[in-house]
ROLO-776994 format. One record per residue: residue number from 1; residue in one letter; z, y, x of N, C-alpha, C in turn. Coordinates in Angstrom, 2 decimals, always signed. Each point is the difference from the previous one (the first is absolute). Last residue first. Layout:
<sites>
+-----+------+---------+---------+---------+---------+---------+---------+---------+---------+---------+
| pos | code |     n_Z |     n_Y |     n_X |    ca_Z |    ca_Y |    ca_X |     c_Z |     c_Y |     c_X |
+-----+------+---------+---------+---------+---------+---------+---------+---------+---------+---------+
| NUM |    a |       Z |       Y |       X |       Z |       Y |       X |       Z |       Y |       X |
...
+-----+------+---------+---------+---------+---------+---------+---------+---------+---------+---------+
</sites>
This chain:
<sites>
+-----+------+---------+---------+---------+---------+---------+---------+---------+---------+---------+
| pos | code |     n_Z |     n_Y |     n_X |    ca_Z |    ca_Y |    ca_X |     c_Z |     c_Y |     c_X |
+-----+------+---------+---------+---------+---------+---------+---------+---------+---------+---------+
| 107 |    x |  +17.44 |   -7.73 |   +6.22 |   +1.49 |   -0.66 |   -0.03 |   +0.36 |   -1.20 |   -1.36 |
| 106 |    x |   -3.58 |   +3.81 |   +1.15 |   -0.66 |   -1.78 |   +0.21 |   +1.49 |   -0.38 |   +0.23 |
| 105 |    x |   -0.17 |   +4.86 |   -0.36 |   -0.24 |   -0.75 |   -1.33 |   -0.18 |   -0.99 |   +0.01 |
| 104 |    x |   -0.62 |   +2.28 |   +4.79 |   +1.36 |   +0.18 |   -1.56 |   -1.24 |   -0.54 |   -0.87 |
| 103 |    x |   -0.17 |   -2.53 |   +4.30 |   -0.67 |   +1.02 |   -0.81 |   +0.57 |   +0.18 |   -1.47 |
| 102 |    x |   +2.01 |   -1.86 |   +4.88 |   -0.17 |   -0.11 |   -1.20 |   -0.37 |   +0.83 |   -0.07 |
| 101 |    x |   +0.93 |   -2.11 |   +4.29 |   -0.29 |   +1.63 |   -0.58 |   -0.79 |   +0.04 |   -1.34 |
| 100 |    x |   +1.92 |   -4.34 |   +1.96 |   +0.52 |   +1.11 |   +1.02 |   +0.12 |   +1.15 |   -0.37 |
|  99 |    x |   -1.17 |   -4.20 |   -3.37 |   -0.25 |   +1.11 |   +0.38 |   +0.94 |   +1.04 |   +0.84 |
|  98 |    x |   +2.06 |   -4.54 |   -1.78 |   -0.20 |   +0.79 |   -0.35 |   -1.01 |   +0.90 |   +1.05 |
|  97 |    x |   +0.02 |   -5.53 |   +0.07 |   +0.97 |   +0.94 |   -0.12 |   -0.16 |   +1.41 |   -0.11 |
|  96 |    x |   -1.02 |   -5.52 |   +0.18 |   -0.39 |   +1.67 |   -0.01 |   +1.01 |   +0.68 |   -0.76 |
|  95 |    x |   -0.17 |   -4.58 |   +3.93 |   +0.08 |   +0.49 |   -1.81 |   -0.23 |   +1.49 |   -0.17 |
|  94 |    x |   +1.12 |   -1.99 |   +4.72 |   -1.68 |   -0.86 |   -0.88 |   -0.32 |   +0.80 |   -1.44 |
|  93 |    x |   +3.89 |   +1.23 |   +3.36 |   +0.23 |   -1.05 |   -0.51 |   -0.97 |   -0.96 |   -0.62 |
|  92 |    x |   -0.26 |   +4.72 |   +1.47 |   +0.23 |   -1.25 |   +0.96 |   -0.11 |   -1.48 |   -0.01 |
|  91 |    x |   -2.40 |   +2.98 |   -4.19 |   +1.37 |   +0.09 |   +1.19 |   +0.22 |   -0.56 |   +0.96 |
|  90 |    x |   -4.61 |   +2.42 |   -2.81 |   +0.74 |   -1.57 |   +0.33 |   +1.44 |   +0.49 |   +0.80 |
|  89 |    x |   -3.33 |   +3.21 |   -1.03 |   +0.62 |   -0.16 |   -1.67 |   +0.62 |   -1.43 |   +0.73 |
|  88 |    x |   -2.62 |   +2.97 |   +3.16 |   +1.43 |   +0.75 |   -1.38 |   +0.34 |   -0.49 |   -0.74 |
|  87 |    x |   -2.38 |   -2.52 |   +3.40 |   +0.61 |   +0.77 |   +0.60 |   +0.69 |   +0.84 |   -0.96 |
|  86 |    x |   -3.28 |   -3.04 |   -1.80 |   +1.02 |   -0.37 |   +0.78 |   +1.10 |   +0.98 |   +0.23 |
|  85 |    x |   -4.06 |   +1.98 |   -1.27 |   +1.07 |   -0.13 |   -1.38 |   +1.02 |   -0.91 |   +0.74 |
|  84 |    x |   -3.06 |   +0.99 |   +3.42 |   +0.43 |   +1.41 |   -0.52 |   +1.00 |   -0.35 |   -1.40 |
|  83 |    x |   -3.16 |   -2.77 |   +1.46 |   +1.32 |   -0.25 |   +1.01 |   +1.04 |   +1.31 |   +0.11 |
|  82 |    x |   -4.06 |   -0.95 |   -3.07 |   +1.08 |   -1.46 |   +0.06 |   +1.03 |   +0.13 |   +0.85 |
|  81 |    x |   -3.60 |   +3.53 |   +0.26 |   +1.17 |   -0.06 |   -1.15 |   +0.83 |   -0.71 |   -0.43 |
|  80 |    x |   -3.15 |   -0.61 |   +3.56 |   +1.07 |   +1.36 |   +0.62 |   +0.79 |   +0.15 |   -1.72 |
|  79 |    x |   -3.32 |   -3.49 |   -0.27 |   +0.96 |   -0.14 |   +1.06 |   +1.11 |   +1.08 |   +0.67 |
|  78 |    x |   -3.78 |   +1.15 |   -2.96 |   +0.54 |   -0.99 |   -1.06 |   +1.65 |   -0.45 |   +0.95 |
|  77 |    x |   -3.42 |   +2.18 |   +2.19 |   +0.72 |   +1.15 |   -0.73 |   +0.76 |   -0.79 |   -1.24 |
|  76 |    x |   -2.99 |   -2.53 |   +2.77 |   +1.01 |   +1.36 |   +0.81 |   +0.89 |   -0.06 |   -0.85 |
|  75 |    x |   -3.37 |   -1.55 |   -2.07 |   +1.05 |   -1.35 |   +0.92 |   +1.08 |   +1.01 |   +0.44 |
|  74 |    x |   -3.78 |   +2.22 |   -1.76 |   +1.03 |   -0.59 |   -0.71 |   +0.98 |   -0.96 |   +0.40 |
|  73 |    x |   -3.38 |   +1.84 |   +2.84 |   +0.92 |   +0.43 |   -0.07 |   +0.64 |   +0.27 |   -1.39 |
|  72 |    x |   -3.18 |   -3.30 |   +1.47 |   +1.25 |   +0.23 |   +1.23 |   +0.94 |   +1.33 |   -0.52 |
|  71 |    x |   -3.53 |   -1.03 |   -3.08 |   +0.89 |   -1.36 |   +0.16 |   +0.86 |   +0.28 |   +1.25 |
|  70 |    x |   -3.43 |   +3.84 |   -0.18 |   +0.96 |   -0.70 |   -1.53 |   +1.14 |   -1.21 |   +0.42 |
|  69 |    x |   -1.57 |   +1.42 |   +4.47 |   -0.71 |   -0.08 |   -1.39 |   +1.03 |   +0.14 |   -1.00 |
|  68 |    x |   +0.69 |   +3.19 |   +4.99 |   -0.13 |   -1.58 |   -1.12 |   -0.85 |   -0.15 |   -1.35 |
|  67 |    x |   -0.51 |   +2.83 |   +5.03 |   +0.48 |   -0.10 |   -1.28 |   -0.08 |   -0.99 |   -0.55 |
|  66 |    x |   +1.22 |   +0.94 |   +4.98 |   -0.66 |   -0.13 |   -0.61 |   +0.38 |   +0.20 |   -1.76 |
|  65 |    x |   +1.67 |   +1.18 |   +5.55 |   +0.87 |   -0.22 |   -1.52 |   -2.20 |   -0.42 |   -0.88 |
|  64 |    x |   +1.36 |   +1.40 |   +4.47 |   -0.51 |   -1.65 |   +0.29 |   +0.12 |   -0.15 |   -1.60 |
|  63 |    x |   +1.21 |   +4.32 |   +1.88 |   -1.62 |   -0.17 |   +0.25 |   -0.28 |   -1.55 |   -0.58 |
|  62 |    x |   +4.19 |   +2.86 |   -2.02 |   -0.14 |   -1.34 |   +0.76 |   -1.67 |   -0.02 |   +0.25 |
|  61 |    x |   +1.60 |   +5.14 |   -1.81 |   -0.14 |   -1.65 |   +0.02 |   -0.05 |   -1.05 |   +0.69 |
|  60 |    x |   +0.05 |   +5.18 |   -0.42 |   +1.14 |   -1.07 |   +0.47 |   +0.11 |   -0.67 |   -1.07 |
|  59 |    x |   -3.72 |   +3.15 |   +0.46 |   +0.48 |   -0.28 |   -1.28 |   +1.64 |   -0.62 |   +0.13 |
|  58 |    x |   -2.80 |   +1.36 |   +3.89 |   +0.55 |   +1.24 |   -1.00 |   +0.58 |   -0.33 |   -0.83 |
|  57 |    x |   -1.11 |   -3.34 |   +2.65 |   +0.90 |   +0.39 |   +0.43 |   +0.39 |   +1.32 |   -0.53 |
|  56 |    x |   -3.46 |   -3.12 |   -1.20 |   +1.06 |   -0.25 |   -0.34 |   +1.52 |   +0.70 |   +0.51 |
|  55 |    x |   -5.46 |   +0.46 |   -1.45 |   +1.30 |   +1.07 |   +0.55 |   +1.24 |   -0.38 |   -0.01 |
|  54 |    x |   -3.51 |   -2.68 |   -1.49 |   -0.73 |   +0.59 |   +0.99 |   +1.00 |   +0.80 |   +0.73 |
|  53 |    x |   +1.33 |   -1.94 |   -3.99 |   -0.41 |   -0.51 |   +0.89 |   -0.36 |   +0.34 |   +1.20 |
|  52 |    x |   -0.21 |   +2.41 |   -3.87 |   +1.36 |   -0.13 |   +0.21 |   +0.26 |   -1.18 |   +1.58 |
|  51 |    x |   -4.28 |   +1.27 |   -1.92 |   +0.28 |   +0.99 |   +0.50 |   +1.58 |   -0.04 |   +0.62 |
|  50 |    x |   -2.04 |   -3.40 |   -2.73 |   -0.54 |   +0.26 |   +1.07 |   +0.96 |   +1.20 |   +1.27 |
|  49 |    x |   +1.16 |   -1.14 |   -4.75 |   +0.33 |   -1.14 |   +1.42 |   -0.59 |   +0.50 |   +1.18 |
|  48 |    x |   -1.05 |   +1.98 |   -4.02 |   +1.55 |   +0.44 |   +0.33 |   +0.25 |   -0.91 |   +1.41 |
|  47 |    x |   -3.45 |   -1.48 |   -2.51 |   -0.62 |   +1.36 |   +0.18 |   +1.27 |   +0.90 |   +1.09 |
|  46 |    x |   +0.89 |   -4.28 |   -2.77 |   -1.13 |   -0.06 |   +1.15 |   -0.24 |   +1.34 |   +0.75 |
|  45 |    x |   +2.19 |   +0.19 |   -3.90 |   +0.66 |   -0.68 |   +1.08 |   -0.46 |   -0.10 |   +1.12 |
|  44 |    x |   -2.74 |   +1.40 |   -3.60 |   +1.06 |   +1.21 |   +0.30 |   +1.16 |   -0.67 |   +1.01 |
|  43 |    x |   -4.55 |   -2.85 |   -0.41 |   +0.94 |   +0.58 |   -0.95 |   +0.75 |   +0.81 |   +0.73 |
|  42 |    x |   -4.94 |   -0.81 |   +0.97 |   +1.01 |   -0.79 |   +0.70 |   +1.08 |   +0.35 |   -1.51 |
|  41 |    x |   -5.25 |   -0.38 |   +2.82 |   +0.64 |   +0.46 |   -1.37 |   +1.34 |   -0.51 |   -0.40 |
|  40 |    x |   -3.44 |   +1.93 |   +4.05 |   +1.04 |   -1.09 |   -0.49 |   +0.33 |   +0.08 |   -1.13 |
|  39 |    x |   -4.84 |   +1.53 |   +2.71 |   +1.47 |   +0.58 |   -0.32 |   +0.80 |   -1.17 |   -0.71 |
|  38 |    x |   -5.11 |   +0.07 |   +2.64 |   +1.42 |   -0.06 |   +0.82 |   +1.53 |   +0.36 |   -1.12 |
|  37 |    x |   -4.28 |   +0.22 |   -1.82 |   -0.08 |   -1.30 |   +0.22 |   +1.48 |   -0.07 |   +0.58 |
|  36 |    x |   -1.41 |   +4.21 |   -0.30 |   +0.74 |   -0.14 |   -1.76 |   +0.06 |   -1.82 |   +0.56 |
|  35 |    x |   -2.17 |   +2.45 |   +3.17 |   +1.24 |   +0.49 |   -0.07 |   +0.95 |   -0.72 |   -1.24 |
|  34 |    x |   -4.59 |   -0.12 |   +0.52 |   +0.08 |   -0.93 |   +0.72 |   +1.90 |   +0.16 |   +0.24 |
|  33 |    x |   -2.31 |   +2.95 |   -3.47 |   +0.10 |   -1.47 |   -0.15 |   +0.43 |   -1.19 |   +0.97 |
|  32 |    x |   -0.45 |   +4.80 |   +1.08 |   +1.17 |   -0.39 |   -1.08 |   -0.27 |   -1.74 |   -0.36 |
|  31 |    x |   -3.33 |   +1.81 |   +2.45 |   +1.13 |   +0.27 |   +0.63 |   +1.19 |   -0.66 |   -0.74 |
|  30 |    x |   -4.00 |   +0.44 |   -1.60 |   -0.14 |   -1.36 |   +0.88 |   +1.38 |   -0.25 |   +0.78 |
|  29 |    x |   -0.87 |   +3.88 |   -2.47 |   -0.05 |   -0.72 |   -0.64 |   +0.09 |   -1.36 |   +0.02 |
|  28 |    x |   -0.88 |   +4.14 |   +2.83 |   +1.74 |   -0.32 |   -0.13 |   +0.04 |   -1.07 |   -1.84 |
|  27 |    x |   -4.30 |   +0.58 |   +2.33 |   +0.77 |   -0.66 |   +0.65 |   +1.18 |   +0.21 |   -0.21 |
|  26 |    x |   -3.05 |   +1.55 |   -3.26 |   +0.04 |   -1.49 |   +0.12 |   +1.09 |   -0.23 |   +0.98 |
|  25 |    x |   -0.55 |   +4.72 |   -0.82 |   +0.62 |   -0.73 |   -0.83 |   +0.16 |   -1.86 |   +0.02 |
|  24 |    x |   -2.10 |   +2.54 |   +3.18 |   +1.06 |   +0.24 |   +0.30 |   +0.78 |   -0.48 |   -1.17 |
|  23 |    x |   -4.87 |   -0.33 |   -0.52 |   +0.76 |   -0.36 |   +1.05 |   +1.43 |   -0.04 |   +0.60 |
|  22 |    x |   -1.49 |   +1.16 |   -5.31 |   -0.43 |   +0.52 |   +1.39 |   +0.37 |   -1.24 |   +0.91 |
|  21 |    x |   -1.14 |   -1.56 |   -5.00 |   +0.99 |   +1.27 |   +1.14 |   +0.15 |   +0.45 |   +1.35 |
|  20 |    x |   -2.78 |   -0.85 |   -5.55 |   -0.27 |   -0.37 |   +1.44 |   +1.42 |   +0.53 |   +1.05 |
|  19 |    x |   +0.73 |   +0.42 |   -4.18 |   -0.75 |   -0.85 |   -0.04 |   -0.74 |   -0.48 |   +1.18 |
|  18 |    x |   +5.07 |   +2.50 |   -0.97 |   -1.18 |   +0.27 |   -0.38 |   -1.01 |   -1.24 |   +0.41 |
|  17 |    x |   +4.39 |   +0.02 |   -2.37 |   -0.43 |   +0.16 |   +1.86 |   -1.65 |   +0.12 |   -0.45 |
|  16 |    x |   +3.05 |   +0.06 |   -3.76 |   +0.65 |   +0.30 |   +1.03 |   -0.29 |   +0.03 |   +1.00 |
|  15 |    x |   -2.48 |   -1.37 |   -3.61 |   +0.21 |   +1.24 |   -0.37 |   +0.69 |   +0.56 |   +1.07 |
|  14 |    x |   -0.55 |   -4.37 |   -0.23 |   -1.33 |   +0.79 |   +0.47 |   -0.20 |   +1.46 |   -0.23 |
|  13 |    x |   +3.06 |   -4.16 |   +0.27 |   +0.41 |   +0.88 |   +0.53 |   -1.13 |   +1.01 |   +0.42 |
|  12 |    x |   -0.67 |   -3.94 |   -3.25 |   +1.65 |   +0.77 |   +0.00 |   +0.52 |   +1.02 |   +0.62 |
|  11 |    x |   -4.14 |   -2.37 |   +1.37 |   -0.10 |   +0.34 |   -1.52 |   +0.90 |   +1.13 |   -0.44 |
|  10 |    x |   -0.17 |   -1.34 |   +5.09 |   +0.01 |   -0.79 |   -1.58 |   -0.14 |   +0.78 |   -0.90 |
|   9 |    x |   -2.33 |   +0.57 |   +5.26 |   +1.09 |   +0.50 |   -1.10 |   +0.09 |   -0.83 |   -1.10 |
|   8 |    x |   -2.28 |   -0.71 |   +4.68 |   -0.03 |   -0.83 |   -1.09 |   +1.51 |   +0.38 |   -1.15 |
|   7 |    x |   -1.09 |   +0.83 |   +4.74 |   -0.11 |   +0.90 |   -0.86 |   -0.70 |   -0.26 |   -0.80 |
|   6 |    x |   +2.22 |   -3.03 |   +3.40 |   -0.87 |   -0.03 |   -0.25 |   -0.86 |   +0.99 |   -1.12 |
|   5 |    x |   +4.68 |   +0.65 |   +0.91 |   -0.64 |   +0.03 |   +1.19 |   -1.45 |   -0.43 |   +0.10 |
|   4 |    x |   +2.12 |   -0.77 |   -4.10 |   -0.07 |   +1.26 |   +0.25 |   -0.44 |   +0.37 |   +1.52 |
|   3 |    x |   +1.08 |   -4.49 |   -1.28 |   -1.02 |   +0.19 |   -0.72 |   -0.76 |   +1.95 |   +0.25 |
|   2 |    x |   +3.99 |   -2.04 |   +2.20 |   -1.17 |   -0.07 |   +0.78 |   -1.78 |   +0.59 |   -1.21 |
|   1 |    x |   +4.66 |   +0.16 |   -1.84 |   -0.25 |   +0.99 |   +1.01 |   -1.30 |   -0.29 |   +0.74 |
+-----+------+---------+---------+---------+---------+---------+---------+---------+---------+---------+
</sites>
């Protein structure tokens, strides 16, 4: 971009902008570029966070709730299933014992 703010067209884009460019063409040229320095480059998570964040009380969310990594939230979710198979498949007694709410055909 700066190369273009310096109206120093490439090669490549010589068919597309013309060769000398106006004034007004340079400064929203200087424009965009100093604009394009400021932007984030983020993933579709990232991107979702923000906004979700920002609005925690539209979205009702925990303002203090943060997101996890990989590794925190395999731990999680590894831990809510360890304690989730406990709870339907162990007996009082320690030993296992039959599914509360069996899935037909897994009998």
């Amino acid at each position: 971009m700066s190369v273009l703010a310096a109206n120093d067209v490439p090669v490549a884009l010589g068919s597309a902008l013309p060769v000398d460019l106006s004034e007004k063409q340079s400064g929203d040229i200087a424009w965009a570029d100093a604009a394009l320095a400021e932007a984030t480059c983020s993933t579709i998570r990232g991107f979702c966070h923000r906004p979700i964040t920002s609005y925690p009380v539209e979205t009702d969310i925990d303002p203090g709730a943060s997101v996890t990594d990989r590794d925190q939230a395999e731990f999680a979710f590894g831990r809510f299933v360890d304690d989730w198979m406990r709870e339907e498949f162990v007996g009082e007694e320690g030993g296992v014992r039959g599914c509360r709410h069996p899935v037909e055909g897994l009998r």
